[in-house]
Structure formats: C-alpha cells, structure tokens
OpenMM code with the backbone's topology and positions (N, CA, C; nanometers):
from openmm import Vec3, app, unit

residues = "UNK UNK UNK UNK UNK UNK UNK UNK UNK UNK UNK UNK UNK UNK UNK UNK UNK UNK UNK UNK UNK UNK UNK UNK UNK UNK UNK UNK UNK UNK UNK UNK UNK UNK UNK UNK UNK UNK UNK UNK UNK UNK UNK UNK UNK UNK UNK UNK UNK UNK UNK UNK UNK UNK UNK UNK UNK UNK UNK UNK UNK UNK UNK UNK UNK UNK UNK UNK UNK UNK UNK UNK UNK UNK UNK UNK UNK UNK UNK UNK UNK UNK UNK UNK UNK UNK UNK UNK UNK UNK UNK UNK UNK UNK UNK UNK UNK UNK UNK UNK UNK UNK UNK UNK UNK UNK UNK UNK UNK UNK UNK UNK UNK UNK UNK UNK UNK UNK UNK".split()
positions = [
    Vec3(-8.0165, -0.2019, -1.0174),
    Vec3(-7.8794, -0.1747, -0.9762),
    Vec3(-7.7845, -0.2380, -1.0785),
    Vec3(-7.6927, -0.1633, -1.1209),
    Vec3(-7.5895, -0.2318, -1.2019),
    Vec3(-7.4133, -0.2330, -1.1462),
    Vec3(-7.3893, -0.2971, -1.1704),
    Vec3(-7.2300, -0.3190, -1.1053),
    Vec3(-7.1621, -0.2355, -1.2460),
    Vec3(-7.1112, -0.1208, -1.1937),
    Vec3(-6.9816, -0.0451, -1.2870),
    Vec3(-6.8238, -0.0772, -1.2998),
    Vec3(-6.8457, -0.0661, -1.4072),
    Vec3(-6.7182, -0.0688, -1.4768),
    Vec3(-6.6310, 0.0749, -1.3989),
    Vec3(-6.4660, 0.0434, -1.3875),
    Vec3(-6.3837, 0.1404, -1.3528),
    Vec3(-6.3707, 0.2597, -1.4639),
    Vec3(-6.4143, 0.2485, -1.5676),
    Vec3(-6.3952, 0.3234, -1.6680),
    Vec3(-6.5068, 0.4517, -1.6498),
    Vec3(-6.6534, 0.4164, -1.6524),
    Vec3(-6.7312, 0.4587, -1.6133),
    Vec3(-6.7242, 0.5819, -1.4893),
    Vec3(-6.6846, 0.5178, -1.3538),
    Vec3(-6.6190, 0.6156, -1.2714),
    Vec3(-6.5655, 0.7335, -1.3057),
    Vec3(-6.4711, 0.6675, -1.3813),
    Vec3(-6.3231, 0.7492, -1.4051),
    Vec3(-6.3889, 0.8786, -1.5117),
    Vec3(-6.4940, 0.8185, -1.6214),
    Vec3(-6.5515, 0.9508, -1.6804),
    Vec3(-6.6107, 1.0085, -1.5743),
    Vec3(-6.6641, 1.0075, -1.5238),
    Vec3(-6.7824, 1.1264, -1.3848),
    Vec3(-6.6273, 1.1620, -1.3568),
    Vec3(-6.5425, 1.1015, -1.2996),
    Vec3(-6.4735, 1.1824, -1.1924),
    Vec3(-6.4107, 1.2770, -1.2669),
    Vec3(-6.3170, 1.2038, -1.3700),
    Vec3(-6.2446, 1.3070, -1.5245),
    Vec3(-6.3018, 1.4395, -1.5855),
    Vec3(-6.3787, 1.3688, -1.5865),
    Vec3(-6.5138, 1.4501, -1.6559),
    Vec3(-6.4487, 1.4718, -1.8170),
    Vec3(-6.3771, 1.3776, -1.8973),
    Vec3(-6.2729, 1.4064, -2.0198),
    Vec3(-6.3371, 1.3815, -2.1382),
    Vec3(-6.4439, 1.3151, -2.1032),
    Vec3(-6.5524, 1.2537, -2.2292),
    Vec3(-6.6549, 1.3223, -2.1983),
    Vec3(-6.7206, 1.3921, -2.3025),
    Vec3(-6.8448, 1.4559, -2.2354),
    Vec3(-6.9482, 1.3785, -2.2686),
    Vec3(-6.9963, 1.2791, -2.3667),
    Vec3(-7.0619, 1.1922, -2.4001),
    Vec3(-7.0314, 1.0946, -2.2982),
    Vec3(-6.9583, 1.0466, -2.2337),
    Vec3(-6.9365, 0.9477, -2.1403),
    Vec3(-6.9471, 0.9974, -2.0210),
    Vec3(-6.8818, 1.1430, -1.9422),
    Vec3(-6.9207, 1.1340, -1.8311),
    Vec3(-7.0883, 1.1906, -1.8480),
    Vec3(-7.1200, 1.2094, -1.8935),
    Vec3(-7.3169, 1.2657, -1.8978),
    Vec3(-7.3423, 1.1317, -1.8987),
    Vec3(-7.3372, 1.0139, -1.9357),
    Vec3(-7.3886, 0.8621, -1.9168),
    Vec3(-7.3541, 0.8593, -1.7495),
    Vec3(-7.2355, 0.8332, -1.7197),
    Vec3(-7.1988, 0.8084, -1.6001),
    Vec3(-7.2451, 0.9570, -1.4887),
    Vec3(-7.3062, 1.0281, -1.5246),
    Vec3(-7.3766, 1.1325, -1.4525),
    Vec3(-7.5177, 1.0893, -1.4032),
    Vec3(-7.5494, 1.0447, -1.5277),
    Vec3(-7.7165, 0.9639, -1.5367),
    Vec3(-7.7187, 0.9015, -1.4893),
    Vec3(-7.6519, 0.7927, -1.4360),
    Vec3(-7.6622, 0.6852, -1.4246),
    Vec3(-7.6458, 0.6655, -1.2178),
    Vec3(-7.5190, 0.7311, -1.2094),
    Vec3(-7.5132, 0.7957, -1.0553),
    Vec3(-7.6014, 0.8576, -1.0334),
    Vec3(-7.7119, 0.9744, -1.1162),
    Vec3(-7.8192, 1.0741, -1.0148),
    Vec3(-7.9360, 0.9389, -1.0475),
    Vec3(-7.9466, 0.8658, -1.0946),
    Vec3(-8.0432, 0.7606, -1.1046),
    Vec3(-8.0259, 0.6602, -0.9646),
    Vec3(-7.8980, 0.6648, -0.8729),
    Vec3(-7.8812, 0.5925, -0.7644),
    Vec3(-7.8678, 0.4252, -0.7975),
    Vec3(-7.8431, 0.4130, -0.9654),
    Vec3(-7.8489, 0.2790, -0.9923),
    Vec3(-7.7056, 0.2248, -1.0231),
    Vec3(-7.5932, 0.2849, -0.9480),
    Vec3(-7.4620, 0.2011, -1.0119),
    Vec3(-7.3895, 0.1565, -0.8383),
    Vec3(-7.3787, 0.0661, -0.8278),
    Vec3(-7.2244, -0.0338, -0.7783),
    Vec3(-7.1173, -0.0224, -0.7690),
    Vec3(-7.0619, 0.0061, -0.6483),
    Vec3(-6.9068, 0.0120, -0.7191),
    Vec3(-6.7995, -0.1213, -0.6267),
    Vec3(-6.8144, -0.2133, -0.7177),
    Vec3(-6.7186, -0.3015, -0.6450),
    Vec3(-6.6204, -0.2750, -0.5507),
    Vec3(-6.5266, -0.3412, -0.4499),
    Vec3(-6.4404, -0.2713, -0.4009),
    Vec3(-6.3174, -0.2783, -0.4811),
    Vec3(-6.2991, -0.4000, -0.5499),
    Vec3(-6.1752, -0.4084, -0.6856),
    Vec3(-6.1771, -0.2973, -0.7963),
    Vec3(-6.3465, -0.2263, -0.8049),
    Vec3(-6.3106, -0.1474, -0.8930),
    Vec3(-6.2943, -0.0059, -0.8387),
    Vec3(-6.3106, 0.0040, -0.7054),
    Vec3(-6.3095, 0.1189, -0.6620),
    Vec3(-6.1075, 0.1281, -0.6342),
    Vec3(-6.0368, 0.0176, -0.6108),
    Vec3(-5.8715, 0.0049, -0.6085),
    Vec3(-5.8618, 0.0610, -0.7636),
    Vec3(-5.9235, -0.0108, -0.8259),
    Vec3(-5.8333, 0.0173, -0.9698),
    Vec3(-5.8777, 0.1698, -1.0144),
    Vec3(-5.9893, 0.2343, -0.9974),
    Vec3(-5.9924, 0.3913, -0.9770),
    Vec3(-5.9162, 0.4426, -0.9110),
    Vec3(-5.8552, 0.4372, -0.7741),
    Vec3(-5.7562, 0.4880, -0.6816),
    Vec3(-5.6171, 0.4697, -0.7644),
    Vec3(-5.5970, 0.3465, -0.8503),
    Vec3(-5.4848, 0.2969, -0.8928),
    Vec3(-5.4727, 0.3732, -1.0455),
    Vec3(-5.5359, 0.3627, -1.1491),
    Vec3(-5.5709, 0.4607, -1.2316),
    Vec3(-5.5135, 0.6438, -1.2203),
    Vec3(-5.6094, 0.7014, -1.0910),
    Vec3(-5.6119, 0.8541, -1.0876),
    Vec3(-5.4427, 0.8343, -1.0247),
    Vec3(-5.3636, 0.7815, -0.9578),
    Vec3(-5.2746, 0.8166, -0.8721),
    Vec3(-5.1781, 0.8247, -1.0126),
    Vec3(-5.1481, 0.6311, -1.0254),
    Vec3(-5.0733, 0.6501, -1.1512),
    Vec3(-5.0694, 0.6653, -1.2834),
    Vec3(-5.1511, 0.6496, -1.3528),
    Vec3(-5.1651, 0.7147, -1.4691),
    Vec3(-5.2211, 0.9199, -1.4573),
    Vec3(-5.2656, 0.9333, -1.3778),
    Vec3(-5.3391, 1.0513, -1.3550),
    Vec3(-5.2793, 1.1100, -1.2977),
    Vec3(-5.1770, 1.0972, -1.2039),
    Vec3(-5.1013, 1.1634, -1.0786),
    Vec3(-5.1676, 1.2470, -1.0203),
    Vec3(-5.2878, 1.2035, -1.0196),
    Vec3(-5.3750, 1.3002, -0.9006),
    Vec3(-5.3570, 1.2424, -0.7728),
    Vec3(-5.3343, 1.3553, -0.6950),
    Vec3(-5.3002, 1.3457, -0.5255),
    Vec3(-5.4112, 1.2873, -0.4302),
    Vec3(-5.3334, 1.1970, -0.3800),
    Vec3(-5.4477, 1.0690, -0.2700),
    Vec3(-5.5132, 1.2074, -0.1925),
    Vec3(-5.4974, 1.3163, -0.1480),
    Vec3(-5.6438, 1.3464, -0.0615),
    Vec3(-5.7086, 1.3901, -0.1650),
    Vec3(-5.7046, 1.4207, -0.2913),
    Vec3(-5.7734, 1.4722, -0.4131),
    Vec3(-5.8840, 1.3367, -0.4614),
    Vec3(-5.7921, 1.2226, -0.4400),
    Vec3(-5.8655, 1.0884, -0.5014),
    Vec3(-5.9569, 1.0419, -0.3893),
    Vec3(-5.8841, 1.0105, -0.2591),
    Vec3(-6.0012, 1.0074, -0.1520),
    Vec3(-6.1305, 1.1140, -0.1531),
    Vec3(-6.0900, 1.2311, -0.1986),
    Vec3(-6.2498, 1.3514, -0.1620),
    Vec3(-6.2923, 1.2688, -0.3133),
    Vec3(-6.2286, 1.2541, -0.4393),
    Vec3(-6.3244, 1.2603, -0.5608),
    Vec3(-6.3868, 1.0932, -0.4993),
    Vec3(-6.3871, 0.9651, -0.4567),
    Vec3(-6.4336, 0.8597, -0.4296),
    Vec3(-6.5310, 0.8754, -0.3417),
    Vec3(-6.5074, 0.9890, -0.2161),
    Vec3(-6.6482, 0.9813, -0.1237),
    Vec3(-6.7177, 1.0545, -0.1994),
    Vec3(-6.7390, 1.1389, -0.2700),
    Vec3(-6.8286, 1.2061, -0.3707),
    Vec3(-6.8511, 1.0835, -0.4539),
    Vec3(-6.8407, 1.0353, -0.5066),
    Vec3(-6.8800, 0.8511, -0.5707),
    Vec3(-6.9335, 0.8081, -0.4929),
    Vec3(-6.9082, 0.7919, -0.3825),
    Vec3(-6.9870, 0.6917, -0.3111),
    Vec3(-7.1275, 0.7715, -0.1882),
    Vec3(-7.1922, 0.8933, -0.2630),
    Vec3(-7.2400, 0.9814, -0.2235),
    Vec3(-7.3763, 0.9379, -0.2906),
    Vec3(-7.3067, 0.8842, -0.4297),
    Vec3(-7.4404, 0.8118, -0.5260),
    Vec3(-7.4033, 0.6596, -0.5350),
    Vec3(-7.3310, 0.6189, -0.5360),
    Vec3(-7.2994, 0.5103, -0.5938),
    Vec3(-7.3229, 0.4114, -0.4895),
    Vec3(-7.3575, 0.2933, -0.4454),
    Vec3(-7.3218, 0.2029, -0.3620),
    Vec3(-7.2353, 0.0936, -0.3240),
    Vec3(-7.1518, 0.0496, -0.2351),
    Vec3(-7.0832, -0.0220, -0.2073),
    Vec3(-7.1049, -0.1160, -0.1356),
    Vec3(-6.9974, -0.2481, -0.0798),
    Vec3(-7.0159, -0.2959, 0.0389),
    Vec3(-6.9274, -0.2414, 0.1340),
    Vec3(-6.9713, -0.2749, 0.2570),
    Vec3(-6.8903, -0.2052, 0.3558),
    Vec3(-6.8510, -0.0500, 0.3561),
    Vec3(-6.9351, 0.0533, 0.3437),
    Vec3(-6.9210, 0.1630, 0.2567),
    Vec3(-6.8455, 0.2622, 0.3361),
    Vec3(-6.8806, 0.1999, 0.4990),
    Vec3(-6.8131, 0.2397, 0.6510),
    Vec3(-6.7083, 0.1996, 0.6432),
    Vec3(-6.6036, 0.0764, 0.6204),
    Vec3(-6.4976, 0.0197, 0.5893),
    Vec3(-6.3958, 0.0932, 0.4892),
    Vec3(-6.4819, 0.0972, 0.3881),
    Vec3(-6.4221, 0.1467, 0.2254),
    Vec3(-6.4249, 0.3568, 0.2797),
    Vec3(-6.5011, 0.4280, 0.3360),
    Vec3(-6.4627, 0.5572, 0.3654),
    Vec3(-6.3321, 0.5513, 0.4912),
    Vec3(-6.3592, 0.4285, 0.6180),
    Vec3(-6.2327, 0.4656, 0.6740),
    Vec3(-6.1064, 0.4040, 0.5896),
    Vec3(-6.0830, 0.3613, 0.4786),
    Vec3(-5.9578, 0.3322, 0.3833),
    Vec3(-5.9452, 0.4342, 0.3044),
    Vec3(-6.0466, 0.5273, 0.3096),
    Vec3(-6.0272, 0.6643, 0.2321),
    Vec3(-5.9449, 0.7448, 0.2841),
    Vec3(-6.0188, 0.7478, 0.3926),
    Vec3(-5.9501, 0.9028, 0.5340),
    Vec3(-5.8161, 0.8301, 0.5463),
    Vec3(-5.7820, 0.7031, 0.5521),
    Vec3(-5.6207, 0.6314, 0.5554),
    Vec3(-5.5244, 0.6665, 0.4552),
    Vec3(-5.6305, 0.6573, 0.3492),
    Vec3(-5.5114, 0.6285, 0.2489),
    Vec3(-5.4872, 0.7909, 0.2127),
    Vec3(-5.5614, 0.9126, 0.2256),
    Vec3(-5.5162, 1.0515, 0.1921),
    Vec3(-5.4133, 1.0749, 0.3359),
    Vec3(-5.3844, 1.0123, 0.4393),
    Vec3(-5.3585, 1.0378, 0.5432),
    Vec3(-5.2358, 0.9641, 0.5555),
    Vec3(-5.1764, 0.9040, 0.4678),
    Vec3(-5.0604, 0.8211, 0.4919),
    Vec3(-4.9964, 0.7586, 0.3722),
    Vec3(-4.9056, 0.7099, 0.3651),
    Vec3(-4.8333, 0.6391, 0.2157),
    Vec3(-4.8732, 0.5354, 0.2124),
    Vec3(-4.9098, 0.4620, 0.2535),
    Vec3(-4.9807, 0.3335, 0.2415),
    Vec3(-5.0741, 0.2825, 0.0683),
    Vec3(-5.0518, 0.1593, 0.0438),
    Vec3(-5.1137, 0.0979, -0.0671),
    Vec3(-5.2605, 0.1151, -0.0347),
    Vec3(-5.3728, 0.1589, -0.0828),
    Vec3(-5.4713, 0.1409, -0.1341),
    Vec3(-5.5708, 0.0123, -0.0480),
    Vec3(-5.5003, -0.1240, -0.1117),
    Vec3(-5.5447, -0.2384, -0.0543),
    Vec3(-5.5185, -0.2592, 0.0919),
    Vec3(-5.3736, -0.2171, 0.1300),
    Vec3(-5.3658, -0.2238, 0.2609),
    Vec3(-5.4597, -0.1115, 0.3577),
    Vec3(-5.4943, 0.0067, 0.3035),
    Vec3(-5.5841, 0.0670, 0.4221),
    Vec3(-5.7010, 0.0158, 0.4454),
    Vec3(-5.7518, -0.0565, 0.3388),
    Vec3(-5.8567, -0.1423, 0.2833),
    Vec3(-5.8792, -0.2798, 0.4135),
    Vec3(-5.7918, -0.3119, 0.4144),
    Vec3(-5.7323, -0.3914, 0.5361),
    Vec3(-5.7411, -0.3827, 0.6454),
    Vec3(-5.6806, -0.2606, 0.6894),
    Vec3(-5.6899, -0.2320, 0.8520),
    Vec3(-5.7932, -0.1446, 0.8211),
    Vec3(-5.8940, -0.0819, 0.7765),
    Vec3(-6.0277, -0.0179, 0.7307),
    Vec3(-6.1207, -0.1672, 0.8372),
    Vec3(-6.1109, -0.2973, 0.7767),
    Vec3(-6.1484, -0.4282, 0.8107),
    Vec3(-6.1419, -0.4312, 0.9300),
    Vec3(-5.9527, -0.4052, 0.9905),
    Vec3(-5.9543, -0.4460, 1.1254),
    Vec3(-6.0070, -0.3662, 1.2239),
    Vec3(-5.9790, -0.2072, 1.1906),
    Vec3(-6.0659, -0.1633, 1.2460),
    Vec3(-6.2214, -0.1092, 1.2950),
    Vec3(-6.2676, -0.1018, 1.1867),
    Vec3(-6.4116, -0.1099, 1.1391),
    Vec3(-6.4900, -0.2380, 1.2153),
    Vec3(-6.4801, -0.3638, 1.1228),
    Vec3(-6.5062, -0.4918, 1.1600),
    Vec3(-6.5001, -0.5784, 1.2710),
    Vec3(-6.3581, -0.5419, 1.3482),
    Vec3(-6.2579, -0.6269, 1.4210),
    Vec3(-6.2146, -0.7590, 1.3475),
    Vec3(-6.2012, -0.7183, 1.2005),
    Vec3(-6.1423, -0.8611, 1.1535),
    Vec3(-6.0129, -0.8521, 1.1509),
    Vec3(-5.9900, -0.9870, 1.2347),
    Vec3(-5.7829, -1.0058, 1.2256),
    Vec3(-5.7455, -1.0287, 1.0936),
    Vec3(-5.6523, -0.9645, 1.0806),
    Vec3(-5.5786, -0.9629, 0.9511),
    Vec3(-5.4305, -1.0439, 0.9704),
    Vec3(-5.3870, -1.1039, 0.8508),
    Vec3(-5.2210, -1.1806, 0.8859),
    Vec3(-5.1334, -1.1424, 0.7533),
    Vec3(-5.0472, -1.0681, 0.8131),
    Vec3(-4.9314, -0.9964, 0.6975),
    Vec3(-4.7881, -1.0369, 0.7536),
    Vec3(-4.7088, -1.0271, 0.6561),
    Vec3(-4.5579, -0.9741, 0.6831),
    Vec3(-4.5800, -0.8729, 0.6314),
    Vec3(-4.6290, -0.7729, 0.6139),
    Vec3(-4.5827, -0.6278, 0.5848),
    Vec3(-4.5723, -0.5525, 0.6691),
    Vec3(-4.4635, -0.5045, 0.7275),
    Vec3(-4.4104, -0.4380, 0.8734),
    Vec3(-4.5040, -0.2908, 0.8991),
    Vec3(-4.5077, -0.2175, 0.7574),
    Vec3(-4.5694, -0.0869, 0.7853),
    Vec3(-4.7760, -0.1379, 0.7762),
    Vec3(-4.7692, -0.2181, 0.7354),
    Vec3(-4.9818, -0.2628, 0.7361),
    Vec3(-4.9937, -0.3076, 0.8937),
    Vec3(-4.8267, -0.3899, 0.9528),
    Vec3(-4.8602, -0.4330, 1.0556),
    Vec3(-4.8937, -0.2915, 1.1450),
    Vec3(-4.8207, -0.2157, 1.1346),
    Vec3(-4.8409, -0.1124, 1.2363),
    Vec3(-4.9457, -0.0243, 1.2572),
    Vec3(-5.0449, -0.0585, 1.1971),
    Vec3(-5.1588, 0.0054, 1.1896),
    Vec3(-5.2995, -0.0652, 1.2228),
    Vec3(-5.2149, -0.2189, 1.2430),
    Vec3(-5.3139, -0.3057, 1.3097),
    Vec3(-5.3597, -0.3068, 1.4267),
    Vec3(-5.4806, -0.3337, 1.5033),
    Vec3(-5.4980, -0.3235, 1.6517),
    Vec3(-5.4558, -0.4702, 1.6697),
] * unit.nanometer
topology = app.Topology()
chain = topology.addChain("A")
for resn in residues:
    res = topology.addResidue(resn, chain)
    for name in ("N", "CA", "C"):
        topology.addAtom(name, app.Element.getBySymbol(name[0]), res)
C-alpha cells in the first residue's frame, strides 16, 4: 500500500498527462494507493478552484477514487461527498458533520452555517 500524493489523483481524474495518468491508472487497478483525507481536501480544493469543476462533478469523480483507492473512514469521507455536491459548504466542514453524523462525534464551532447541520 502506498500513501498518494494529490497530484497523482488529480492525473487519473484529469486524465491531462498521459504518461502520468497511465501511472496513476496502474497503480489504482493494482488496489495499492491511499488516499489521505488532507489529500483527498486538497483534490476537492484543486478541481473546484483552480479547475472550476462543479462539486457534484468532483464528489462523483472522488467516489470513483475511492472505488480503488483506500481511505479512512471511507463511510464518513462518502457522506462529506453526498454533502458537499448537495450544499455550499467548505469541503472540511462536511468532513465534520460527515463525523457527527456518521460517528456521533461532537464537534465545537462558531461557524453558524457547520452549526446547522450538526445533530
């Protein structure tokens, strides 16, 4: 198992390098890559703003990632998917209540709109 780089991702998902995403092709049908949850934000953070690809476009291209790829909390990290194509919300914050609800872990914010999505 190897822990991936965001770059890596971003070729499979891009597909803009063809020498790079065919590595990162291999490497996903091999079932041997990781995807942190920091690097799975900075992919979401990447395709939105530099890429301006549309959050239900980035949520479907990440559960297709994580179809090969492995995570933690992978139940957590898909309900911050279905959140975050489903609402304006930051990334990290669906990530969050993904936690509270998933987990039942209490979470503690001043952010009025993360609060409202808290149980």
């Amino acid at each position: 198992m190897q822990y991936v780089d965001a770059n890596v991702f971003l070729r499979f998902i891009l597909d803009d390098n063809r020498e790079m995403a065919d590595y990162a092709e291999e490497l996903l049908a091999k079932r041997q890559a990781f995807a942190l949850p920091e690097v799975i934000a900075e992919i979401v953070y990447v395709l939105m703003r530099v890429y301006k690809v549309a959050r239900v476009e980035i949520a479907s291209q990440i559960e297709t990632l994580l179809e090969y790829a492995d995570t933690y909390n992978p139940d957590v990290m898909r309900y911050a998917l279905k959140l975050f194509a489903e609402t304006s919300l930051d990334f990290v914050d669906c990530e969050l209540i993904a936690y509270n609800h998933v987990r039942n872990v209490e979470i503690a914010s001043f952010d009025k709109a993360l609060k409202k999505h808290l149980r």
